[in-house]
MMTF fields as JSON, N, C-alpha, C and O atoms, coordinates in Angstrom:
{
  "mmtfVersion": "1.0.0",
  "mmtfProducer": "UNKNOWN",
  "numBonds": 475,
  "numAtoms": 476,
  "numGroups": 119,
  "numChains": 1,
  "numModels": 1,
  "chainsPerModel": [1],
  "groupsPerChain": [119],
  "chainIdList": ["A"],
  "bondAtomList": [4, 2, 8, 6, 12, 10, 16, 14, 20, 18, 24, 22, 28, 26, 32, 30, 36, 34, 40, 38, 44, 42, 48, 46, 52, 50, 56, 54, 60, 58, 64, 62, 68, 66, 72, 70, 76, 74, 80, 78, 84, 82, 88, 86, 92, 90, 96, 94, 100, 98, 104, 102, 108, 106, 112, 110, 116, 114, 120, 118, 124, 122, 128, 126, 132, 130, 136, 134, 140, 138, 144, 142, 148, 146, 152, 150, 156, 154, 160, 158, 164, 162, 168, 166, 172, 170, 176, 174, 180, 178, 184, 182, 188, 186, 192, 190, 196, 194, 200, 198, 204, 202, 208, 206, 212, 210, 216, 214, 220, 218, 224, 222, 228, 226, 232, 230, 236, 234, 240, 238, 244, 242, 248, 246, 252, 250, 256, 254, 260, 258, 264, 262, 268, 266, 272, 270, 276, 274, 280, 278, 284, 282, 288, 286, 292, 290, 296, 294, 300, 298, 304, 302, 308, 306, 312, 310, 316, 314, 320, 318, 324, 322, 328, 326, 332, 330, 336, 334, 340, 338, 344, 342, 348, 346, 352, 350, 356, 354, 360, 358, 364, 362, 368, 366, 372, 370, 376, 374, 380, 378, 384, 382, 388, 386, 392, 390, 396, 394, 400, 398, 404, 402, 408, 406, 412, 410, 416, 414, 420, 418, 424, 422, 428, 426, 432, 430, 436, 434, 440, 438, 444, 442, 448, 446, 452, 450, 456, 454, 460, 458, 464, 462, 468, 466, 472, 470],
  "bondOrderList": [1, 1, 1, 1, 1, 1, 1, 1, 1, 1, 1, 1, 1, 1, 1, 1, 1, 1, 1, 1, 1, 1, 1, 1, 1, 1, 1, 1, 1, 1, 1, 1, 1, 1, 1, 1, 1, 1, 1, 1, 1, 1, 1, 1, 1, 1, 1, 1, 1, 1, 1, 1, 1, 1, 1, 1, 1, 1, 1, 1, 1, 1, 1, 1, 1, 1, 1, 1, 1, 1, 1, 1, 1, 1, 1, 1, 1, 1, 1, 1, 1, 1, 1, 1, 1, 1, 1, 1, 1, 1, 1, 1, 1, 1, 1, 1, 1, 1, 1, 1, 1, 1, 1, 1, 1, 1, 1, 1, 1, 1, 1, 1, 1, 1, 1, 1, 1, 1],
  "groupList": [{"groupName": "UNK", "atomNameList": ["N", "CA", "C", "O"], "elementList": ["N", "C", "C", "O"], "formalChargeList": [0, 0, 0, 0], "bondAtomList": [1, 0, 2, 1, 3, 2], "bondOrderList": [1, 1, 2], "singleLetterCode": "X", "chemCompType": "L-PEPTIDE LINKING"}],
  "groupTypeList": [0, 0, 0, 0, 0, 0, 0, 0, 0, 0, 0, 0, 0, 0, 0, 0, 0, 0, 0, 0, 0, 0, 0, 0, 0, 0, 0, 0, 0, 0, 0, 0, 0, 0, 0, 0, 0, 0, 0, 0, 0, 0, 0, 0, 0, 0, 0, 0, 0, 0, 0, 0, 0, 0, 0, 0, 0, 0, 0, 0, 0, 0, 0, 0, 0, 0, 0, 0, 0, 0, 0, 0, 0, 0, 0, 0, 0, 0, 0, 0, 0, 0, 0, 0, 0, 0, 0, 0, 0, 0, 0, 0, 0, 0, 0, 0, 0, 0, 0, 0, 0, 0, 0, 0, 0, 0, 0, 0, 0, 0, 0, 0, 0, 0, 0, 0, 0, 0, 0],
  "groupIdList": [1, 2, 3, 4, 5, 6, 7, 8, 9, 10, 11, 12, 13, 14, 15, 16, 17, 18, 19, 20, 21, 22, 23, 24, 25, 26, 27, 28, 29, 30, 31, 32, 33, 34, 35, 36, 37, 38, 39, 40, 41, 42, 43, 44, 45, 46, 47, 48, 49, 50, 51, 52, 53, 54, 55, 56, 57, 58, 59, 60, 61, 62, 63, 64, 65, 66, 67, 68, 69, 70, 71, 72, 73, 74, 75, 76, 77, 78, 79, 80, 81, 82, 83, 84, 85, 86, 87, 88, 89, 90, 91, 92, 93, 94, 95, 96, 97, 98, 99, 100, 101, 102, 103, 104, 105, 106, 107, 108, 109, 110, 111, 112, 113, 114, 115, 116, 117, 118, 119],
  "secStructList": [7, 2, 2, 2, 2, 2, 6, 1, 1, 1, 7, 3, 3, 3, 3, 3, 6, 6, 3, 3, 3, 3, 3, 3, 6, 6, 3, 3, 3, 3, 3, 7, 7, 7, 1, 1, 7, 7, 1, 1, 7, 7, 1, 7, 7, 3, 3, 3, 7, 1, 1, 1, 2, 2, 2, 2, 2, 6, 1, 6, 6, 7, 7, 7, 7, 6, 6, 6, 6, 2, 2, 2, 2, 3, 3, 3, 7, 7, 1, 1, 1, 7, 7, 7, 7, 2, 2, 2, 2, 2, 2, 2, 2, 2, 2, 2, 2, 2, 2, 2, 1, 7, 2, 2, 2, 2, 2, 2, 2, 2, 2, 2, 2, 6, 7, 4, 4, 4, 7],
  "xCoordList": [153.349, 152.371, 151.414, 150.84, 151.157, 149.819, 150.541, 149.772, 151.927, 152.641, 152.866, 152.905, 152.952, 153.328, 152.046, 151.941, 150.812, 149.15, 149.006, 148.648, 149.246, 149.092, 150.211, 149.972, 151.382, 151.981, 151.574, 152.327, 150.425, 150.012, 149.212, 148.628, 148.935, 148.031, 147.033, 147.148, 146.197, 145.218, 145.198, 144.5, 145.681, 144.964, 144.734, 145.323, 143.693, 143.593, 143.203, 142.78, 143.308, 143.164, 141.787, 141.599, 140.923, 139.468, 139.261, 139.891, 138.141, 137.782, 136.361, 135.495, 136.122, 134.953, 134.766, 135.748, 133.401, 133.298, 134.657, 135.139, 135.187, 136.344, 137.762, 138.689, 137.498, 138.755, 139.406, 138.647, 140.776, 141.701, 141.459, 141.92, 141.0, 141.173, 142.01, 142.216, 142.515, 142.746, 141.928, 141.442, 141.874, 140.842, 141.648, 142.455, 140.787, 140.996, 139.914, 139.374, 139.616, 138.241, 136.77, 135.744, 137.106, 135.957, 136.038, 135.282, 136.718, 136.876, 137.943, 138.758, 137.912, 138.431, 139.922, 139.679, 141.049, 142.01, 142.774, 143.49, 142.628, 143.277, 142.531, 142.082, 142.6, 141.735, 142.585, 142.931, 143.087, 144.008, 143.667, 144.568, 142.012, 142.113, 141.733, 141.154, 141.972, 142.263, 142.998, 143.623, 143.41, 144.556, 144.617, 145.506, 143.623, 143.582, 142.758, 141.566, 143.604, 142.656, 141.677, 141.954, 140.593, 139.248, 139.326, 140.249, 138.104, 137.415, 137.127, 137.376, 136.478, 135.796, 137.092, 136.955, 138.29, 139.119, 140.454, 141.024, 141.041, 142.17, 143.211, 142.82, 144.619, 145.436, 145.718, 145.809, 145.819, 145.891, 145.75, 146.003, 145.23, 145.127, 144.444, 144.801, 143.526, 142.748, 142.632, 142.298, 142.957, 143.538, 143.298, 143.961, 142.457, 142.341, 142.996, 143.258, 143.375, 144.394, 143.412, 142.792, 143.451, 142.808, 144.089, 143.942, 144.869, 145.758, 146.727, 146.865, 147.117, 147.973, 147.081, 147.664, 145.863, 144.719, 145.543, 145.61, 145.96, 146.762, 147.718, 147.668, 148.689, 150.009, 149.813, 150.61, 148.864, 148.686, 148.013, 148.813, 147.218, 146.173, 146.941, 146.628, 148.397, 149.216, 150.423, 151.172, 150.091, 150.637, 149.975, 148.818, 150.624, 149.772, 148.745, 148.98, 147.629, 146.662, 145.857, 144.713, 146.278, 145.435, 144.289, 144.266, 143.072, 141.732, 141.614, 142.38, 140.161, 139.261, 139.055, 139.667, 138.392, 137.912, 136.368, 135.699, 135.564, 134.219, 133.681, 134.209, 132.218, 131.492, 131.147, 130.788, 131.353, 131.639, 132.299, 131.977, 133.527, 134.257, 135.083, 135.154, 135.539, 136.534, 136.309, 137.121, 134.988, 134.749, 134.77, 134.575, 135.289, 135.646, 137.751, 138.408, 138.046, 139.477, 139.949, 140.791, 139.389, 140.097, 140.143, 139.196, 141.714, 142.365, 142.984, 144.048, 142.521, 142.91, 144.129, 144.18, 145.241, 146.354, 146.912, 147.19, 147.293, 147.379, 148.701, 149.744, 148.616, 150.308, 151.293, 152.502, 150.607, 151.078, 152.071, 151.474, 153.001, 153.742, 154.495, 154.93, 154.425, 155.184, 155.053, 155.247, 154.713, 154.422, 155.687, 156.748, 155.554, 156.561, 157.29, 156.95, 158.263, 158.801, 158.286, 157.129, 158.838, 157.647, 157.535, 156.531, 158.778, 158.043, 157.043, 156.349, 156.959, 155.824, 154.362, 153.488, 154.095, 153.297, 153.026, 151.875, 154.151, 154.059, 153.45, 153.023, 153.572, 153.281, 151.87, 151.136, 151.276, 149.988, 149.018, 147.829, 149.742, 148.976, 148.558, 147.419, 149.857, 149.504, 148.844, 148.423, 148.493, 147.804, 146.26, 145.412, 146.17, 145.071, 144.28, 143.081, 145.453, 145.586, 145.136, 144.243, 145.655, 145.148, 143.815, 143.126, 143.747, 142.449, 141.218, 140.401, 141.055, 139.744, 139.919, 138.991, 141.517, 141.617, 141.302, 141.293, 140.89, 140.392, 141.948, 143.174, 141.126, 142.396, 143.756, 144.858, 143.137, 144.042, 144.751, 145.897, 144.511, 145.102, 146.486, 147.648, 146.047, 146.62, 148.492, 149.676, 147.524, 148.525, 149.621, 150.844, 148.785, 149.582, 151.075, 152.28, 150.398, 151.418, 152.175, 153.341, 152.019, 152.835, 153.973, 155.138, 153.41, 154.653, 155.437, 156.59, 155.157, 156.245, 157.239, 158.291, 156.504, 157.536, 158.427, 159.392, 157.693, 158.316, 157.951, 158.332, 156.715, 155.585, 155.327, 155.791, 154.649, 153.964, 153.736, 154.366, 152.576, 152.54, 153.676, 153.651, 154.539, 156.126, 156.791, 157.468, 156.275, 156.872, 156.707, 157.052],
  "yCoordList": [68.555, 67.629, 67.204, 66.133, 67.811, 68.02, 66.894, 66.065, 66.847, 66.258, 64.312, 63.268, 64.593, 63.045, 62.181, 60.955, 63.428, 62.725, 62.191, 61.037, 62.907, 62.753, 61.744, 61.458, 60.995, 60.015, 58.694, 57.768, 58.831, 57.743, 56.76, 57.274, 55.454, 54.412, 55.728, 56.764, 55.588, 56.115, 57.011, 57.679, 57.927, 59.491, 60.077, 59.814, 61.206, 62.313, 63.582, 63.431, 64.586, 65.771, 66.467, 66.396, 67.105, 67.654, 68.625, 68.739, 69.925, 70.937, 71.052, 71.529, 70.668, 70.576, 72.096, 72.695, 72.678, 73.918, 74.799, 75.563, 74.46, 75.366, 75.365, 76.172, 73.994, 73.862, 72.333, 71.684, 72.061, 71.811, 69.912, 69.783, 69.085, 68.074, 67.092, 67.426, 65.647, 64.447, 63.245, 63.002, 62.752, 61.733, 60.178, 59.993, 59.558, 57.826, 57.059, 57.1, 56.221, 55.749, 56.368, 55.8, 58.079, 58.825, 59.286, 60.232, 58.914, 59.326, 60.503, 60.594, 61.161, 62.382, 61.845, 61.206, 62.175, 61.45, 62.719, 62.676, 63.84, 64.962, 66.221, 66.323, 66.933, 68.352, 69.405, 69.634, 70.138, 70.934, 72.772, 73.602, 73.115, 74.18, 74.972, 74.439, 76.259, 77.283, 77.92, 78.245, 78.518, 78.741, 80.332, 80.493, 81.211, 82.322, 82.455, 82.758, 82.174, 81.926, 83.21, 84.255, 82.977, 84.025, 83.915, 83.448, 84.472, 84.545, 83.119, 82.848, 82.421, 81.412, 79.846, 78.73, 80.591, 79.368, 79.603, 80.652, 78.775, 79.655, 78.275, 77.115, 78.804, 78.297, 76.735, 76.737, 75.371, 74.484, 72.999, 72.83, 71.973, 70.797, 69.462, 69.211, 69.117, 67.968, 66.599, 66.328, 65.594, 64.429, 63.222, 63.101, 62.509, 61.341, 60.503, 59.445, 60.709, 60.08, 59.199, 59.602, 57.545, 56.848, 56.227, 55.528, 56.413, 55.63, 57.548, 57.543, 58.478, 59.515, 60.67, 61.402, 60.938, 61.984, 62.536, 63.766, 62.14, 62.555, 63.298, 64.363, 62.495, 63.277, 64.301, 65.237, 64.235, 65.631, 66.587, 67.351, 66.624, 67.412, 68.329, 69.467, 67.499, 67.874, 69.503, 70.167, 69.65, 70.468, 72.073, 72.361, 72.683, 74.01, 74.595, 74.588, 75.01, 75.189, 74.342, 74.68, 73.021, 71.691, 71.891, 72.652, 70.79, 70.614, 69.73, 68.951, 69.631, 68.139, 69.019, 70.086, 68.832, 69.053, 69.107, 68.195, 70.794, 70.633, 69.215, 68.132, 69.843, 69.417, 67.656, 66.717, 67.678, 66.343, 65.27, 64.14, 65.681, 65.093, 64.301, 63.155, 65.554, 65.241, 63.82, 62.915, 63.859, 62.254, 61.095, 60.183, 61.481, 60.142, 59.815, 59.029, 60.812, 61.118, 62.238, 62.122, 62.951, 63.88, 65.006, 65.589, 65.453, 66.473, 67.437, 67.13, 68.9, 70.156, 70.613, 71.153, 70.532, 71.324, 72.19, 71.965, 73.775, 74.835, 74.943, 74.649, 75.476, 75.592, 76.272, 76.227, 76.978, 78.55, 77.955, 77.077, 78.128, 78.134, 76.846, 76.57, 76.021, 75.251, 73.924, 73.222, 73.031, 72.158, 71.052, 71.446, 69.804, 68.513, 68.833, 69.413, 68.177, 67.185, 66.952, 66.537, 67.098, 67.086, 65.575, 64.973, 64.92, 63.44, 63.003, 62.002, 63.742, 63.186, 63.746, 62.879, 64.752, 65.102, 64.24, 63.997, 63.722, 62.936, 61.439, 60.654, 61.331, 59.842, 60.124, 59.137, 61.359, 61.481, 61.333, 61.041, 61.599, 61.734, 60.49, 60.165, 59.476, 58.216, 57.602, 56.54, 57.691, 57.296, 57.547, 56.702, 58.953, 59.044, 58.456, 58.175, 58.271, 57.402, 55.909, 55.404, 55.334, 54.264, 53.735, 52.749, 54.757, 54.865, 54.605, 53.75, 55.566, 55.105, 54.798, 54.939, 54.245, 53.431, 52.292, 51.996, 51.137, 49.789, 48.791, 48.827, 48.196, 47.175, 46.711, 46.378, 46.85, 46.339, 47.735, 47.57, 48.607, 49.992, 50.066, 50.168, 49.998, 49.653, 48.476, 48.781, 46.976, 46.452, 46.885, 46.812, 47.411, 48.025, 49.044, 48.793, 50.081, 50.982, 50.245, 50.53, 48.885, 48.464, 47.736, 47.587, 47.303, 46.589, 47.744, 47.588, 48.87, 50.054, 50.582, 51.222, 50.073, 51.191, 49.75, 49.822, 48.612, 47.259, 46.873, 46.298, 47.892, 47.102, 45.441, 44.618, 45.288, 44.02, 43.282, 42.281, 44.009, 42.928, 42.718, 41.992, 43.426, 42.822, 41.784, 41.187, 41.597, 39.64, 38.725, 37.578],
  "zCoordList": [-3.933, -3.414, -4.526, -4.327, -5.591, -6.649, -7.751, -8.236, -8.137, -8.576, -8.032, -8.682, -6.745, -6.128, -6.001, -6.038, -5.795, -6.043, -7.191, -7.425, -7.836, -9.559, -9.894, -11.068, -9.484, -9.973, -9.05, -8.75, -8.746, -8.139, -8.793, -9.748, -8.644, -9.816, -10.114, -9.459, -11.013, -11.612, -11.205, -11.968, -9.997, -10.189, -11.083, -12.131, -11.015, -11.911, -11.084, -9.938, -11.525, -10.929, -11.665, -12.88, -10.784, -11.01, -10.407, -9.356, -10.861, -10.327, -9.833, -10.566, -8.724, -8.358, -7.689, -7.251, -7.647, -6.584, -6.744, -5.908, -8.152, -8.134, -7.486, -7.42, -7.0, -5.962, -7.031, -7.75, -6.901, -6.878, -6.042, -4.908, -6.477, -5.935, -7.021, -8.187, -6.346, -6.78, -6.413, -5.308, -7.171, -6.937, -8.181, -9.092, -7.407, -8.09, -7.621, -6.516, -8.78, -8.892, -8.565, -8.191, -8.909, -8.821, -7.521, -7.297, -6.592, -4.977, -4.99, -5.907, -4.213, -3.698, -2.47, -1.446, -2.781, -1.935, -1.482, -0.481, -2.207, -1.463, -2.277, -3.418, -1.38, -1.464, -1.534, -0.375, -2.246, -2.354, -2.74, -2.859, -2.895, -2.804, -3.851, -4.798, -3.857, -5.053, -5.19, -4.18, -6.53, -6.588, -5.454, -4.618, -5.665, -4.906, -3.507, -3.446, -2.39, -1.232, -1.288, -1.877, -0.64, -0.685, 0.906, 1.573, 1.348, 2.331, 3.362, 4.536, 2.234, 1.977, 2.229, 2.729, 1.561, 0.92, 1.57, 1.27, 2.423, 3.054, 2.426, 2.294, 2.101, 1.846, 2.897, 4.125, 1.885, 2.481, 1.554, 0.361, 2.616, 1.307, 3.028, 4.179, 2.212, 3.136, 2.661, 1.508, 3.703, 3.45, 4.5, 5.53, 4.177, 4.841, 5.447, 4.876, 6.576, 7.822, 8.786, 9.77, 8.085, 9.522, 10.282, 11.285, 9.946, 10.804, 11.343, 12.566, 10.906, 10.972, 11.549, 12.349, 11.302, 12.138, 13.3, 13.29, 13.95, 15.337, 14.754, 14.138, 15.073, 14.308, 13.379, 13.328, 12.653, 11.605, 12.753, 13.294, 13.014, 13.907, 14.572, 14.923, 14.775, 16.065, 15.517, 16.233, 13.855, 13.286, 13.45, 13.143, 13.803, 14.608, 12.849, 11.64, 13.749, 12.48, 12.103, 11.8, 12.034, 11.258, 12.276, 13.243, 11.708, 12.083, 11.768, 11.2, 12.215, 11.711, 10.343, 10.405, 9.223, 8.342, 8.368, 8.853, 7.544, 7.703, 7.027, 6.777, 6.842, 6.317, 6.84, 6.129, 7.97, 8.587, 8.384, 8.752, 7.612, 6.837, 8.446, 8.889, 8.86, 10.359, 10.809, 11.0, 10.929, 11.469, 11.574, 12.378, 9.742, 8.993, 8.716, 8.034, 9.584, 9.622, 8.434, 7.544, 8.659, 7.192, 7.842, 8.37, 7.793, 8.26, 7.673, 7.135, 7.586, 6.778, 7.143, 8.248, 6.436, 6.907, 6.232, 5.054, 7.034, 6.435, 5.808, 6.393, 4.309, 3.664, 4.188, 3.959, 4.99, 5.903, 7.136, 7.758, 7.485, 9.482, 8.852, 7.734, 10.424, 10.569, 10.215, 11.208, 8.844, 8.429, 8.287, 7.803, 8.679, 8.828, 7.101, 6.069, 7.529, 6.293, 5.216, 5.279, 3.978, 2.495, 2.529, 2.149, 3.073, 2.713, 3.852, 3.678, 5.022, 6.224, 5.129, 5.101, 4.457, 3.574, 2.463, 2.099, 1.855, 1.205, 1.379, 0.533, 2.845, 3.564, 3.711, 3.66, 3.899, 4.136, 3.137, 3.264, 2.008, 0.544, 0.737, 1.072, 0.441, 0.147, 1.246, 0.788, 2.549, 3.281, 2.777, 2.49, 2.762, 2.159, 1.059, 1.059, -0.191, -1.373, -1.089, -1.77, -0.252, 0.58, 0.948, 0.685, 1.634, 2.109, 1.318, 1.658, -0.047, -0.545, -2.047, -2.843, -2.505, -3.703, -3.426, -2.231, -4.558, -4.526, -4.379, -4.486, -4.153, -3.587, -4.268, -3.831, -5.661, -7.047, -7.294, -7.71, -7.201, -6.871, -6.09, -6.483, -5.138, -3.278, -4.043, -4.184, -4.336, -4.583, -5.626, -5.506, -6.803, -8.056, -7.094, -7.117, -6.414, -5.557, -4.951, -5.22, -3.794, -3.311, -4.171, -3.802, -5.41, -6.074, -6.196, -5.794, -6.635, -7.577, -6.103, -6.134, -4.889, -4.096, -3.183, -2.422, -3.609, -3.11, -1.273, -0.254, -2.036, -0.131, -0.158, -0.948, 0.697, 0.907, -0.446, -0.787, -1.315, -2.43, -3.501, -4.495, -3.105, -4.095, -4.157, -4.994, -2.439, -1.937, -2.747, -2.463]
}
């Protein structure tokens, strides 16, 4: 998953609070953690679903995400049990990816995978 974030337009990968994120254009597009779950840190990765929130939620374990994140569609799902398809994971990244890259971003991705702006 840390791999398919990271081959996305501009990502880069950062350690904020010690945890494990990706981000593009300074925004945070997936949350992925530490390497040694604690107390504090339980094995997993959080990801901005405005259109998928449901369907993820619906994966035993998932949540809204603290910090009032939930509200804004961002959903924690645990690495642990019964998790979809690497590419339904994969669809989530880039949803997320979606979500709070800039537009010229957005289009750059759709040409490479031959979305909408490839027409």
């Amino acid at each position: 998953m840390r791999a398919f974030a990271l081959g996305l337009p501009e990502a880069g990968e950062e350690f904020p609070w010690e945890e494990s994120v990706i981000k593009v254009n300074k925004k945070v597009f997936v949350f992925l953690g530490v390497e040694e779950p604690t107390e504090r840190w339980r094995p997993g990765f959080t990801v901005k679903l405005p259109e998928s929130a449901g369907h993820a939620l619906a994966v035993p374990g998932a949540e809204r995400a603290g910090y009032n994140l939930g509200r804004a569609g961002w959903v924690w799902l645990p690495f642990t049990g019964d998790l979809p398809d690497p590419e339904v994971l994969f669809d989530w990244v880039e949803e997320s990816y979606r979500a709070v890259a800039p537009k010229r971003l957005v289009k750059e991705l759709d040409a490479r995978v031959g979305g909408p702006a490839a027409d």
